[in-house]
DRENTOR-742726 format. One record per residue: residue in one letter; residue number from 1; x, y negated, z negated of N, C-alpha, C in turn. Coordinates in pm, 1 decimal, padded with zeros to 6 digits, always signed. Atoms other than C-alpha are relative to their C-alpha. Layout:
N
a,NUM,X,Y,Z,X,Y,Z,X,Y,Z
...
END
This chain:
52
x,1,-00005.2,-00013.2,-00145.1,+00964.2,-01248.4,-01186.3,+00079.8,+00123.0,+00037.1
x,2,-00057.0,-00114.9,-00077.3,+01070.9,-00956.1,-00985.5,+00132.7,+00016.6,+00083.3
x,3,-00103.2,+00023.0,-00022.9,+01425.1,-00957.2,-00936.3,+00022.2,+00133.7,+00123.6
x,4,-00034.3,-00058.2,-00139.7,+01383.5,-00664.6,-00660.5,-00071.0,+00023.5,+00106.9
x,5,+00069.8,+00078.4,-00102.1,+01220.4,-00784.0,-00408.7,+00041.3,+00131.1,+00150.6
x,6,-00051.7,-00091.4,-00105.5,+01427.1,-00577.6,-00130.3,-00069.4,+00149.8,-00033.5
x,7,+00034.1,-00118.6,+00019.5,+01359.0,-00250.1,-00304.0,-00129.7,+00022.5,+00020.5
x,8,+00200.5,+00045.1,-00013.6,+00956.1,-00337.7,-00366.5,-00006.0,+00017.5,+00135.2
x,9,+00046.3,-00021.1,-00172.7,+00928.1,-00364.1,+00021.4,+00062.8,+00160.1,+00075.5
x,10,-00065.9,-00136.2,-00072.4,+01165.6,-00087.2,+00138.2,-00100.0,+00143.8,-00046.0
x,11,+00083.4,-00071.6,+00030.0,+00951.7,+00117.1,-00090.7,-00131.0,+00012.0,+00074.2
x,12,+00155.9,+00019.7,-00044.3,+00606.2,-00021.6,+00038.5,+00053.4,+00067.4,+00130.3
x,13,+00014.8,-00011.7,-00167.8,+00710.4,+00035.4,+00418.8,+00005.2,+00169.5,-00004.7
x,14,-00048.7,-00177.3,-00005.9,+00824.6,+00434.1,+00340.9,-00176.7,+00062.6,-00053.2
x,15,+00144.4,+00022.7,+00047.8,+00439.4,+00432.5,+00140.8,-00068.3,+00000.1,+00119.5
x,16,+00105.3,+00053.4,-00131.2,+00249.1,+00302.6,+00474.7,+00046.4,+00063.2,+00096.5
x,17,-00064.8,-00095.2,-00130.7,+00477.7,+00508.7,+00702.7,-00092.7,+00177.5,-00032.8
x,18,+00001.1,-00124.4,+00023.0,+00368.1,+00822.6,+00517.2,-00147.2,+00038.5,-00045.2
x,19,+00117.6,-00006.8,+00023.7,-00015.8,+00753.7,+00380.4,-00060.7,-00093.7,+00084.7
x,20,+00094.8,+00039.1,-00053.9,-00322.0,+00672.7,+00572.9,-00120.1,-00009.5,-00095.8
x,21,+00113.0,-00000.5,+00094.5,-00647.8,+00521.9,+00368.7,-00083.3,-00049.6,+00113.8
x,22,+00123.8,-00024.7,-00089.4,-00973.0,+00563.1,+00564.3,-00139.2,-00050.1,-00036.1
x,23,+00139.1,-00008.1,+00038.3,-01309.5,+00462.9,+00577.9,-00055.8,+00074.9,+00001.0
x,24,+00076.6,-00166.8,+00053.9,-01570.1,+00721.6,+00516.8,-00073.0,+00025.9,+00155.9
x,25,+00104.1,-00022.7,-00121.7,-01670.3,+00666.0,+00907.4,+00124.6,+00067.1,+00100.1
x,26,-00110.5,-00024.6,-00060.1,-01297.9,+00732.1,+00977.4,+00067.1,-00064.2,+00051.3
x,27,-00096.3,+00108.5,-00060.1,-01139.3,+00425.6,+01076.3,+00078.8,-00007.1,-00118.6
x,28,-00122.4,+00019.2,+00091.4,-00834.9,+00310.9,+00918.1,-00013.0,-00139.9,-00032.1
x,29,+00016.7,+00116.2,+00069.6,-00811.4,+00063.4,+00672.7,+00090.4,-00084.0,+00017.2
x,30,-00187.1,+00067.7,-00025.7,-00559.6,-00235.2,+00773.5,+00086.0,+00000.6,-00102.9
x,31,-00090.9,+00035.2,+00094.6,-00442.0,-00284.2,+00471.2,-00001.7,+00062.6,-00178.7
x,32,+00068.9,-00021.4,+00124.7,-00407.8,-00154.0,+00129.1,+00157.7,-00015.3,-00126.0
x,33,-00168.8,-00010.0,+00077.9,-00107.0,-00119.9,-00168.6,-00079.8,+00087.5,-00099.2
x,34,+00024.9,-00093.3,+00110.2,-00073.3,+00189.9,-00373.5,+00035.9,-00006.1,-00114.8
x,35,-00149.3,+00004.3,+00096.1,+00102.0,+00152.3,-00714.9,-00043.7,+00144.1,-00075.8
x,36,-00008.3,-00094.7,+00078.3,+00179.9,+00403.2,-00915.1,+00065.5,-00063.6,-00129.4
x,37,-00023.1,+00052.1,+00145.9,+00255.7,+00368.0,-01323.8,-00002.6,+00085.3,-00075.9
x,38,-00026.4,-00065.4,+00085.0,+00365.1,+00651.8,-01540.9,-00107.4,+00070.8,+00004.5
x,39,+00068.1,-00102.1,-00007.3,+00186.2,+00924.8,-01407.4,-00156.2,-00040.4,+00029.5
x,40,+00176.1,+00042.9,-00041.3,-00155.9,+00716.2,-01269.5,+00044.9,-00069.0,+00098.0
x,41,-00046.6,+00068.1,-00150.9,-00206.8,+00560.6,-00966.7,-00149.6,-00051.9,+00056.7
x,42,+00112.8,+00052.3,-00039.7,-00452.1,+00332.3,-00838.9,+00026.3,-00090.8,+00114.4
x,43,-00060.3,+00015.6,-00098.2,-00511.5,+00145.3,-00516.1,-00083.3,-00104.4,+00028.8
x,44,+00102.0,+00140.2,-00014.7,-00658.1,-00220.0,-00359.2,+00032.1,-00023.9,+00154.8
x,45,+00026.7,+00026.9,-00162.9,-00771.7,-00253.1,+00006.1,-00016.1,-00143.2,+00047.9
x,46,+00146.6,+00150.4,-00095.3,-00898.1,-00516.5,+00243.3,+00018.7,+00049.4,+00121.4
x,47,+00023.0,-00013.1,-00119.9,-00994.1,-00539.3,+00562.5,+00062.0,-00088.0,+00099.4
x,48,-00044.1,+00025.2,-00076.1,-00771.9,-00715.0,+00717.6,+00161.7,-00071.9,-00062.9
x,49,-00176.9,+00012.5,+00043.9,-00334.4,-00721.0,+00739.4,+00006.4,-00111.5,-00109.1
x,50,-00063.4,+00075.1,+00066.4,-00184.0,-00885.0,+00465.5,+00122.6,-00046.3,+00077.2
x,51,-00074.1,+00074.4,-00030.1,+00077.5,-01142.0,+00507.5,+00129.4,+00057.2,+00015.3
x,52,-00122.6,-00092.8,+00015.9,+00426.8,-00957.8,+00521.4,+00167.6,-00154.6,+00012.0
END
C-alpha cells in the first residue's frame, strides 16, 4: 500500500493544473491520470470526473 497518499495527490493536482488532454474534435477530456516510470509515460482517460 501507498504510504504517500498526500504527495500522490499534491502531485496529481500540479499535473491537471498544467496539462490539458483533448479530443480530436477539441473538447476536453474530464478526466484522465498521467504516470510516468523511468523515463516512459503512459496515460488512461474516461469520460467522465473521477471520484476525488
Amino acid at each position: 500500500m501507498d504510504n504517500h497518499v498526500e504527495e500522490w495527490e499534491a502531485a496529481y493536482e500540479k499535473v491537471r493544473a498544467a496539462v490539458t488532454l483533448k479530443y480530436p474534435d477539441g473538447g476536453e477530456i474530464p478526466e484522465f491520470l498521467l504516470c510516468i516510470d523511468n523515463g516512459e509515460a503512459w496515460w488512461r482517460w474516461s469520460d467522465e470526473a473521477f471520484d476525488h
